[in-house]
N, C-alpha and C positions, 0 to 999 in steps of 0.2 A: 727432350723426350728420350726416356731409357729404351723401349721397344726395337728391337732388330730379329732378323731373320739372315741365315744366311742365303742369300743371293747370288753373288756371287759369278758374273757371266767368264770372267777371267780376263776382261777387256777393257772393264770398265772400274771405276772407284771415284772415292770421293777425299779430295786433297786439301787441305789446308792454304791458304793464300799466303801467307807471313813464312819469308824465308828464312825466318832462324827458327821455323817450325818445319813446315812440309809435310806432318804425319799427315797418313794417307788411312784409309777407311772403306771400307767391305761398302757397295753399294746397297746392301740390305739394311745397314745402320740406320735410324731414321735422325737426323742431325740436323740443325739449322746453324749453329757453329762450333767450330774445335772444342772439342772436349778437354782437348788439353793447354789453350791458349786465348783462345775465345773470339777469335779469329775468322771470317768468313771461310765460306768452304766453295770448291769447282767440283763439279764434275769431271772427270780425266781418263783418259783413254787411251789405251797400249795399243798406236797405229800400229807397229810393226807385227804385233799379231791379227789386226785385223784385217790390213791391207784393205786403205780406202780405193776406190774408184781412181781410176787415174788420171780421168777426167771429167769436169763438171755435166761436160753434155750426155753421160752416159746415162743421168738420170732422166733425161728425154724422153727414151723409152717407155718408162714408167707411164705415160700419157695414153698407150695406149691399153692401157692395163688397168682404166678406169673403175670396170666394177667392183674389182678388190677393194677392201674399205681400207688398205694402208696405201692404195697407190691413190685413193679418190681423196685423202686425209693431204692436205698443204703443208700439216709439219710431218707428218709418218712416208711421207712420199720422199722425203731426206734420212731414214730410217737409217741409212749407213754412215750418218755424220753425225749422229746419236743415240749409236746401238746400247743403252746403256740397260736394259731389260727385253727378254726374251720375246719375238712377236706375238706371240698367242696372249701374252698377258696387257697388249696394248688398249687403252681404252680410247677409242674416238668418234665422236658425232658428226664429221665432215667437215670438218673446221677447216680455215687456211684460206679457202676460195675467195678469193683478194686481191682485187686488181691492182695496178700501177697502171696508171694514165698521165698521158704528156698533154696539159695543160696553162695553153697560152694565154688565157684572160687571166689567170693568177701566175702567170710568169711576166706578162707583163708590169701588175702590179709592182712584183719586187724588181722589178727592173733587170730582168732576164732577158736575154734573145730567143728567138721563138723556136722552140723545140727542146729547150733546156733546163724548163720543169716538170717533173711530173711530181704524182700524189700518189703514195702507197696505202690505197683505202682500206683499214683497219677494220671499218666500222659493217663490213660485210660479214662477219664471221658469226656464227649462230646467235651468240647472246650480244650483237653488236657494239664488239670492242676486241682490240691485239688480246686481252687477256686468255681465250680461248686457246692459245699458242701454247703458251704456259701452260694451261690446267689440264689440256690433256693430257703433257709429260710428269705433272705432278700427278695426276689421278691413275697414271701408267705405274708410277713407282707404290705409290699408294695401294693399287691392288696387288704389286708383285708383292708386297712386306706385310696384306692382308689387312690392313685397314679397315674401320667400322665408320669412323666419325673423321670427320673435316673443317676444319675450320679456318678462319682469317679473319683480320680487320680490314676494313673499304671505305673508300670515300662512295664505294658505290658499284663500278668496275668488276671489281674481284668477287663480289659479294654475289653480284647476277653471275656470273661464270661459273663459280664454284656452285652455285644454287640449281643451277644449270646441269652443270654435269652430275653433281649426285641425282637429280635429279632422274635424267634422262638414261643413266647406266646401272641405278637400281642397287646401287656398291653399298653407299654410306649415304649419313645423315648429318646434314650441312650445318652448319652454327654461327654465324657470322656477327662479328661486334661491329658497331658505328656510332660516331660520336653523336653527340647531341644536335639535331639541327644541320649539321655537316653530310648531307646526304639527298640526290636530287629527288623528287618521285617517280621519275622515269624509270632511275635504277633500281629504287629501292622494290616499287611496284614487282620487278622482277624475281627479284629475291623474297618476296613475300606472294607471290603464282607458284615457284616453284617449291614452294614449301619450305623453305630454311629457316630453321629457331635463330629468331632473332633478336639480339641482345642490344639494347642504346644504351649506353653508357653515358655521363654526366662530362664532359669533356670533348678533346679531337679526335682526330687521327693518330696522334702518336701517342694518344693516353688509351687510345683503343690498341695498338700495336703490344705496347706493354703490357694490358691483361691478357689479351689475345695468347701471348709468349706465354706468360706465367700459367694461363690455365689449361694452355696445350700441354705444358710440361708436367704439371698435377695430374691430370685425368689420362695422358695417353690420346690424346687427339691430334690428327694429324695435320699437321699448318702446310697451308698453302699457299701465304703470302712470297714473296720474292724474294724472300732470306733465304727460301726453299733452295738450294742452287739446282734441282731437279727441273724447274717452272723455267728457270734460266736457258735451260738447254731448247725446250720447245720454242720460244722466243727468237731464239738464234734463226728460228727459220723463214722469218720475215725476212731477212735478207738474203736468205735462199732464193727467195721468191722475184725478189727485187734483183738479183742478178738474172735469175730464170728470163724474165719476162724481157731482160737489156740484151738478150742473146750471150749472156756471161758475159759481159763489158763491164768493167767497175765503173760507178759512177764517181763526177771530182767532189760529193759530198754528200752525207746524208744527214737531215737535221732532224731531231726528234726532239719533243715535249721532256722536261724533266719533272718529276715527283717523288718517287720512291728510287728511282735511278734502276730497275731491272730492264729496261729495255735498251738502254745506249751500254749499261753494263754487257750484256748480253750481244747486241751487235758487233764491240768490240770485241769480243770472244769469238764471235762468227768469222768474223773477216780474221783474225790472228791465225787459227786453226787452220783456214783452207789458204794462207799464206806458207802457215808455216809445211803444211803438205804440199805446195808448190800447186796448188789448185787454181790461185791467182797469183798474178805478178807485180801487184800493188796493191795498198789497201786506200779505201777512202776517208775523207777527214771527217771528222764525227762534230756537230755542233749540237750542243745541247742546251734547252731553253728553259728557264726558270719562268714562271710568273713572278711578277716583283713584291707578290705578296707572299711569295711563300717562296724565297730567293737564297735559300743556306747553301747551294752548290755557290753561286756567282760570288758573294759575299766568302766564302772559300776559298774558292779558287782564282778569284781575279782580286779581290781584297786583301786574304792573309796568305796567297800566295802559297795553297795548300795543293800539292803536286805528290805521285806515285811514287817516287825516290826508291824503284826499286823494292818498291813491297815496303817500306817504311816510312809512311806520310806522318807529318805532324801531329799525332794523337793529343798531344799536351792544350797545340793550338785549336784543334775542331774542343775538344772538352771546354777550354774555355769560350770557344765563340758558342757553344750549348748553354754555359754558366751564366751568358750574358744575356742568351735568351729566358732565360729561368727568371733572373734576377728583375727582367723589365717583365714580367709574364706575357710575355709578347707568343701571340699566338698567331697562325697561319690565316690569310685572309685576301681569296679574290674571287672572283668568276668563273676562273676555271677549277672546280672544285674536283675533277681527277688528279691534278696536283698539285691540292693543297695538303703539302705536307711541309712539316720543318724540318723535320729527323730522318731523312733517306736513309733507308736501311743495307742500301747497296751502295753508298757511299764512297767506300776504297776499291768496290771492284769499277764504279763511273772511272773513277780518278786514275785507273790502269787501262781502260779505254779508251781517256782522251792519250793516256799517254800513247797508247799502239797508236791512235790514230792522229796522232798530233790535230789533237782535237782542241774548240774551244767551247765557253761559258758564254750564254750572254742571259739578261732577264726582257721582258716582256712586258708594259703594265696591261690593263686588263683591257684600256681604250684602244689601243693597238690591238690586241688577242679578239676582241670583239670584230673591228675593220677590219681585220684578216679573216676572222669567219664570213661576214657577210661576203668577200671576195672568193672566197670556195664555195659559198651558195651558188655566188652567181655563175659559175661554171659546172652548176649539175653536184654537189658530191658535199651534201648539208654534213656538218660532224661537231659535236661538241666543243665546247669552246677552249677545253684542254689542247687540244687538236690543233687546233688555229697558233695556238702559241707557235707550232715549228715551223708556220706562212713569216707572221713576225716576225720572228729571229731572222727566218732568212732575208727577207726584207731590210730589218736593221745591220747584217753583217754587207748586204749590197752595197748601202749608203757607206758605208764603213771603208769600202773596199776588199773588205776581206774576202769575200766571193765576186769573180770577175764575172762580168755579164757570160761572154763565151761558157762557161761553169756551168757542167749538168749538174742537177742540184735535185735529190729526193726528199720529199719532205714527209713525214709518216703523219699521218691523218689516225688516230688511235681510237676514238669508240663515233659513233653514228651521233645523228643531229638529236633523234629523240631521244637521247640519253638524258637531255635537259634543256626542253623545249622553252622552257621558263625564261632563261637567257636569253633565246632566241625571238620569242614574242613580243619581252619588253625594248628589245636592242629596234628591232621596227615597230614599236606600238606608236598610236597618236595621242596615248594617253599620259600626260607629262607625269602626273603623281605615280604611274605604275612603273614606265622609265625610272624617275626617283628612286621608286621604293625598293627594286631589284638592282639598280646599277647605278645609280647616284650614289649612293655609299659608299662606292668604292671607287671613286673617282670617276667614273664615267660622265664625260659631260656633253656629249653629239653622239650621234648615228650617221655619221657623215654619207653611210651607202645604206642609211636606212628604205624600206619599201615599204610606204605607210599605203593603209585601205583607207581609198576612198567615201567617203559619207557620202551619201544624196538620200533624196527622199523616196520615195515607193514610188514612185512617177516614171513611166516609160521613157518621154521627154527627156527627163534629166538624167536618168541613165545612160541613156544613148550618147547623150554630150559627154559626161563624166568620160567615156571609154573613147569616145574622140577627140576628147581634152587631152587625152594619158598617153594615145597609142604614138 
């Protein structure tokens, strides 16, 4: 997108990732990558003229400064660890409001000691899902550069959020692509209440990404997907949150869901930054979870051994592991339809996150991601089944050994249960053909913690037994 303003806070800019690059960019520039290398881009920040906090607790404060809408906002309440537009220009609906809970019936599951899982519930944030993090900081930049129109491709997610916020801030007018069939009604529903021109396209997710690109860049439309590195910055503040609530304790890990990769990209950036200001004194190990049907990081990273190297990963090798997706037209395919994606778009900044974090890969199949959701039911905190992949992974790195029991372990819970209740119905239905028909196709073959409804007849009688049968 050609479109820029100067902006310009004198703190702030937008940097190129690729070190035989590093040109650096006016924050008014509207950019999704290097213009002059084509390259991801960060967000970056002149501490020494900003002079951060000196310490994390300082933001404490702030709690009690409630009715300001930046101190009541969970990502604008860290406004000093992402000054990167003027306050008055900030746009936010109260988003952030986000527990983290310590949760022993799903700590038990993955074979944790009691007190050393919690759940960083995502799916609390206005259009319930983390992407609310992001959009305010995207729709923040958005209004400082004067923006009209909005746009992104979604599995679903991004689509409600963004639909969401033009919505509710009265800025601009939403546009959102989605593949064919690739989209729950939970989410879509939302996106189509809050008024967003809605575009389905004949293909995925990353055939929607691809118009999505080319037609922001034609028309002047402002993208909001996670290439944005603006969205990035809001994001970071889920683990604002996540130390907040630990008393500023780093925890020994945090696992999150992978798809587009902005969010373990972006945690990494979190925790590098308040390292690199001495704000913490360690950082945490980052795992990050694939579905195994939509597994391009694991197959990457643990297959073709594709690592950070310093800002110089194997371009040649991810091209051709893409060439070989092309070639089989193998397309993305699970359950967890937040991500299902093939083409992460954040892909080198993931892969500079695991590296901070001496982080790892693992995948998920959907029979496990399913088990693990029903096991976050059963502790209060329903969430889509994208969500559930980060129970699983943790679970599989326990057995693994890779995570020791003793091991606090956060696992990020990313959009709500009725995101895609569809899932959730058939995974405990008593109806074998409806089972089949949503989750037999994809390998699903038990509800091992399913909670199927009772049948009985209209009879007093047999009610009564039915519920003394059960209790």
């Amino acid at each position: 997108m050609a479109t820029s303003v100067s902006v310009t806070t004198d703190q702030a800019y937008q940097q190129c990732l690729a070190p035989d690059c590093g040109a650096t960019f006016d924050v008014g520039e509207v950019l999704t990558a290097c213009p002059r290398c084509g390259s991801l881009l960060d967000v970056a920040y002149d501490w020494d003229r900003i002079g951060p906090p000196e310490s994390l607790r300082w933001f404490e404060q702030k709690w009690a400064r409630r009715n300001e809408p930046l101190c009541r906002s969970g990502v604008w309440r860290f406004y000093e660890l992402l000054p990167f537009a003027p306050p008055e220009k900030i746009v936010t609906i109260g988003e952030g409001q986000t527990p983290l809970h310590v949760t022993d019936g799903v700590g038990r599951y993955i074979g944790l000691h009691a007190g050393k899982l919690l759940l960083q519930y995502e799916g609390m944030n206005p259009s319930g899902s983390f992407k609310d993090n992001g959009m305010t900081a995207a729709f923040t930049h958005a209004r400082t550069i004067g923006a009209r129109r909005a746009a992104c491709a979604s599995t679903g997610n991004t689509s409600a959020s963004l639909a969401l916020y033009c919505c509710a801030s009265r800025l601009m007018q939403a546009v959102i692509f989605i593949g064919s069939g690739k989209i729950s009604y939970g989410k879509l529903s939302q996106a189509l209440d809050y008024g967003a021109l809605t575009i389905q396209i004949a293909g995925d997710f990353d055939d929607a990404m691809q118009r999505v690109r080319e037609v922001s860049e034609q028309l002047g439309i402002y993208l909001v997907n996670s290439v944005n590195p603006f969205r990035l910055e809001g994001q970071k503040t889920i683990m604002y949150r996540v130390l907040e609530s630990l008393g500023w304790d780093v925890p020994d890990w945090i696992v999150v869901p992978g798809g587009n990769l902005g969010n373990s990209s972006a945690f990494g950036k979190a925790f590098h930054e308040l390292h690199e200001l001495g704000l913490i004194d360690r950082v945490p190990r980052l795992a990050v979870i694939n579905a195994a049907g939509a597994n391009t990081l694991h197959q990457l990273y643990n297959k073709e051994q594709i690592r950070w190297n310093d800002g110089r990963p194997d371009s040649a090798g991810v091209a051709r592991y893409y060439a070989q997706l092309d070639s089989a037209a193998s397309k993305a395919d699970t359950i967890a339809s937040a991500i299902e994606i093939n083409r992460p778009v954040n892909l080198t900044k993931c892969l500079r996150a695991l590296h901070w974090c001496d982080g790892v890969v693992r995948e998920a199949t959907d029979q496990q991601i399913l088990d693990a959701k029903a096991q976050v039911g059963l502790s209060g905190f329903g969430c889509e089944p994208a969500s559930a992949a980060s129970v699983a992974g943790a679970k599989l790195l326990r057995e693994e050994g890779v995570i020791a029991p003793s091991d606090r372990v956060v696992c990020i819970l990313t959009g709500h249960q009725l995101k895609d209740p569809t899932a959730t119905v058939a995974y405990h239905t008593t109806d074998q053909d409806e089972f089949n028909r949503v989750l037999g196709k994809r390998g699903v073959s038990r509800a091992a913690f399913a909670n199927r409804a009772v049948k009985v007849d209209n009879d007093l009688d047999e009610i009564v037994r039915a519920i003394q049968l059960n209790s």
